[in-house]
C-alpha positions, 0 to 999 in steps of 0.5 A: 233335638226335638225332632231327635227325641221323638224318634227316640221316644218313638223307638223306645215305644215300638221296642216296648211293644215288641219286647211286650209282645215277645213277652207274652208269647213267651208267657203265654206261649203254651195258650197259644200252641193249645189253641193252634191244636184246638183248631188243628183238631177241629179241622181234622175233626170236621175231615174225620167226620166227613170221611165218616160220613161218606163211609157210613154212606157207602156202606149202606148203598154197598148193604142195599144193593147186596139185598137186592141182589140176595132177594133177587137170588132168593127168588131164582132159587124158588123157582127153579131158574139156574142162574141161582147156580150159575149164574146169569151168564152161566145160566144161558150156556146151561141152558143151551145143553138142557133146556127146560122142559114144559111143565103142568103148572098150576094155573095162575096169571100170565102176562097179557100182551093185548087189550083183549088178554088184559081184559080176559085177565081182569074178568076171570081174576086167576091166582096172582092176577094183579101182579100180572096185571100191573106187569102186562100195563108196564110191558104194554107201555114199554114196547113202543118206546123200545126205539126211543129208548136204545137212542137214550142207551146209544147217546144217539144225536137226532137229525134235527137239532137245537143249535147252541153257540157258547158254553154259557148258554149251554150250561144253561140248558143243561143245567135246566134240564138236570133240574127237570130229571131231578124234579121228576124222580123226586115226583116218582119217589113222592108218587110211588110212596103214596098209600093209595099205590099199594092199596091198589093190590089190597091187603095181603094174602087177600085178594078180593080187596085188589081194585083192577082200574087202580092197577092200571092207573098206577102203572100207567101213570109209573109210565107217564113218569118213564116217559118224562125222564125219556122227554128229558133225555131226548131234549139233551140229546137234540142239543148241537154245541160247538164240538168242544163240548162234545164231551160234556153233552155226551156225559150229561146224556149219560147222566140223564139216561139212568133213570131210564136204566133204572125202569128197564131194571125194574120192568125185566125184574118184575117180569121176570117174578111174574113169569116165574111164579107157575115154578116157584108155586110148583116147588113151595106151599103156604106163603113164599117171601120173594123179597122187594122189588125196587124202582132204584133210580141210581146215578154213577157219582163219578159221571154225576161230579164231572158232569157238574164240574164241567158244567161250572167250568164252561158257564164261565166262557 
């Protein structure tokens, strides 16, 4: 009878307790739906927000490039370049009906393609001798490394490679040297908002300020940066998995090879202006707005998630 009264006691207790609890479900049932929609509203809230976030995002990547693309636009109208009307691709049969006449133009700066050029540019100083001389150290630069960089373009694999025997281990490297590409554009990034980097031109509308050593330090040294990002990609690209991951190498030197694009942008572009400033002075007087030329190292953020989700998936083989 013992044994059978606490069992009932028992029983009576764990019905108690679910009846209680039933109880207060019941009473406090509406506490509970509240909260559930709280918490329902703070996760659709956070998800609200990131989508916000990634739009907002979005749209000034989307204003920004059609800035750049405005300025550069601007600047092909100002000097008489047809791509205005028609187009970069368009300009080209264009100009294979009419081609463009030599015109006398004022005599500002050229391009320098030797040493001795350059210095003839920086003794005699004509009108826009600065951009020209920071173009001519760019292109000067450039021209060696114009085979090397193809093979970045290409995804070529060199003759000599590292061989690499698992995943891990090739996650890795790759890993290090994504590290690396990114650790230097930040050091290009810090370099080229220095002051003293566009100090170098002097003030504006006063060029007896421009220090020409300056001009060729940093353009030189904007190159030693070009060359590290080429270091990069070469030592990715030098790398011999085991071919099932082929794939994920060949992404990776995509990724790495974009900085390199960004530069090659950039070098044509303002080459481009400087080559282009005999017409646009032919055609305006006074001061003449050609808009920014920036060094925008952009990475496809579709190859930069599958590169790293690859990447986190052969670390763990």
């Amino acid at each position: 009878m013992a044994g059978r009264g606490g069992s009932d006691g028992g029983g009576f207790v764990a019905v108690f307790l679910v009846l209680l609890g039933i109880s207060l479900v019941v009473k406090y049932i509406w506490w509970f739906v509240a909260a559930a929609a709280l918490v329902g509203l703070f996760f659709a809230g956070r998800a609200l927000a990131r989508h916000l976030e990634k739009r907002r995002e979005l749209a000034e990547e989307e204003e920004f490039a059609l800035r750049r693309r405005a300025d550069r636009q601007h600047r092909w109208m100002l000097s008489g370049d047809s791509r205005a009307v028609y187009g970069p691709e368009g300009a080209g049969a264009m100009r294979a009906l009419s081609p463009d006449e030599d015109d006398d133009a004022r005599p500002l700066a050229a391009i320098a393609r030797t040493d001795g050029e350059i210095a003839a540019l920086v003794r005699d100083k004509p009108p826009c001798w600065e951009q020209a001389l920071f173009a001519s150290v760019l292109l000067q630069r450039q021209a060696p490394l114009l085979p090397r960089l193809r093979d970045s373009e290409l995804g070529f694999t060199p003759a000599h490679t590292i061989p690499v025997f698992s995943g891990p281990d090739l996650a890795s490297r790759l890993y290090g040297l994504i590290d690396d590409m990114l650790l230097t554009a930040q050091q290009l990034e810090s370099f080229t908002a220095a002051p003293a980097f566009m100090a170098a031109f002097g003030e504006p509308h006063d060029e007896s300020g421009a220090d020409p050593a300056a001009i060729k330090h940093i353009a030189n040294r904007l190159m030693d940066y070009h060359e590290r990002l080429l270091d990069i990609s070469e030592r990715c690209r030098e790398l011999a998995p085991p071919s099932q991951y082929a794939g994920v190498l060949a992404d990776c030197a995509r990724l790495l090879d974009a900085p390199l694009q960004s530069y090659r942008e950039f070098i044509t572009e303002y080459v481009e202006i400087v080559e282009s400033l005999p017409r646009i002075f032919e055609h305006a007087s006074g001061t003449v707005h050609l808009g920014a030329v920036v060094l925008d190292i952009d990475f496809d953020e579709r190859l930069h998630k599958r590169v790293f989700k690859r990447l986190a998936a052969i670390s763990r083989t």
